[in-house]
N, C-alpha and C positions, 0 to 999 in steps of 0.2 A: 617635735612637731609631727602632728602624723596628717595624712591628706586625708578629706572625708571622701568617701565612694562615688558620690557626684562629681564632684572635681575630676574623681579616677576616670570618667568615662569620657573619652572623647569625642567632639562636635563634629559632624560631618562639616565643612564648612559650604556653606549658600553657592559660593559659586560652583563649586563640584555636582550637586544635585542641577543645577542649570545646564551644567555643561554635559552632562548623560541625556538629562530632556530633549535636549536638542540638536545632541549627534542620534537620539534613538529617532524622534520626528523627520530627520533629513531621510535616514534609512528608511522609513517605512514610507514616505512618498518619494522616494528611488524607486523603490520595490512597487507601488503602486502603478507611477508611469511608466515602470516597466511590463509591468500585465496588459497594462491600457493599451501598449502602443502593437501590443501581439494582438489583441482581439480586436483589434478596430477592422468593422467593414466597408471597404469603401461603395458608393453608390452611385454608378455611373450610367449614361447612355452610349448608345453603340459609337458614337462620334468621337466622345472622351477615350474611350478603351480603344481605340484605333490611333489615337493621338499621342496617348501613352507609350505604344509600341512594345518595346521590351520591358519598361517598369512595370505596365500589367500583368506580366505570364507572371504565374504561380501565387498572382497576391490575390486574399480573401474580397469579392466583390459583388456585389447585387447590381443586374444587368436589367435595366428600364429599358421599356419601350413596345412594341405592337408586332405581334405574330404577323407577319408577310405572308396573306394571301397566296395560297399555292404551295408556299415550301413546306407544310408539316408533312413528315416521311415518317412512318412506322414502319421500315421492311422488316427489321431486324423485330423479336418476341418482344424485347425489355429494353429496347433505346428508341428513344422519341428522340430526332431530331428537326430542326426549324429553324428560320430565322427571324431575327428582333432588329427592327428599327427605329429609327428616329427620324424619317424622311430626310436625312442628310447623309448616312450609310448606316450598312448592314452588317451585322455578326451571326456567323454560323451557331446551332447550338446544339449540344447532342446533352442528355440528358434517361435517367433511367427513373428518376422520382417518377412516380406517377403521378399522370397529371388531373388536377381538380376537374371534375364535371363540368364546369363550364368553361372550360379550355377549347379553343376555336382559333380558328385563323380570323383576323385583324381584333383581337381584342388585348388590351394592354393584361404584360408583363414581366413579374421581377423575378429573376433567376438570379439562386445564389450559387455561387461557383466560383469556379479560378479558368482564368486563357493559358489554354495549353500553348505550347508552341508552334503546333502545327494551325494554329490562329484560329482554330473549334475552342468554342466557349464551352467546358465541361460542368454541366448543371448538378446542383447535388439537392436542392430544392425549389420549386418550381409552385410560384404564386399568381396566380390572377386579379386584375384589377376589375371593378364593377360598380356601376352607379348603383346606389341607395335611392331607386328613381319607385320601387314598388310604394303605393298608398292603397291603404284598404277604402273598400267602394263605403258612400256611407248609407245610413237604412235606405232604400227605395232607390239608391241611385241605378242607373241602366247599366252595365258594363261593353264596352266598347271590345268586343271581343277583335275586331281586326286590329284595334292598338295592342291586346295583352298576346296577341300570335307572333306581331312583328318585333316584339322587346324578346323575344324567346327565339328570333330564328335563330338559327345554328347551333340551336343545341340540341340535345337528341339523350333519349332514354334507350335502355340495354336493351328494349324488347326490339326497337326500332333501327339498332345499328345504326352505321355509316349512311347519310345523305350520297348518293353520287353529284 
């Protein structure tokens, strides 16, 4: 009796291929929520990152809330420092990103960074918040120049430098 060549060839059996599928699937989302949980940034206001205390130092975090009238300091060439609040407390921020053109005190923003330990929020990018409030005038409309002055105060073009 001789075997035919078919026979000679052995079946993987069913449960074996199942069982590689779904020890590979567990791996790759191990490995998945293991990426996720390194790049997550968290998003907080000055009140939470104070509340936090130590679990915030060193962790990745975008810092909400309104440039504090008075504190933006440029003494130093390339660190803009300020404070951000939330009307319920404040966080220091120093920061080298240059900051967008309509950057100003009391206008809202998210700073991405990490709380050092000496409680200075260290900025690595620096965004500003802004109403979508421009409409274009339509044919014949009159333009209300002391509205289009007052949506624009505080900001300021290179030729005109610093407002005192």
């Amino acid at each position: 009796m001789s075997v035919s060549p078919r026979k000679a060839k052995r079946r993987i059996p069913r449960r074996m291929i199942w069982g590689v599928l779904v020890v590979g699937i567990v791996v790759f989302l191990a490995m998945a929520i293991n990426r996720l949980g390194r790049s997550v940034v968290y998003y907080w206001g000055p009140s939470e990152l104070r509340s936090a205390g130590d679990q915030a130092v060193g962790a990745s975090i975008r810092l909400g809330g309104r440039v504090v009238p008075g504190s933006v300091d440029k003494r130093e060439k390339d660190t803009l420092m300020f404070d951000v609040s939330d009307n319920r407390s404040t966080i220091r921020v120093r920061t080298r990103a240059t900051p967008p053109q309509m950057f100003r005190e009391g206008i809202g923003v998210v700073v991405e960074g990490t709380l050092g330990r000496d409680g200075v929020f260290d900025g690595a990018r620096l965004l500003v918040s802004h109403g979508n409030e421009y409409r274009q005038p339509r044919n014949g409309e009159k333009i209300d120049m002391r509205q289009l002055m007052r949506s624009t105060e505080g900001l300021e073009t290179p030729e005109q430098g610093r407002r005192p």
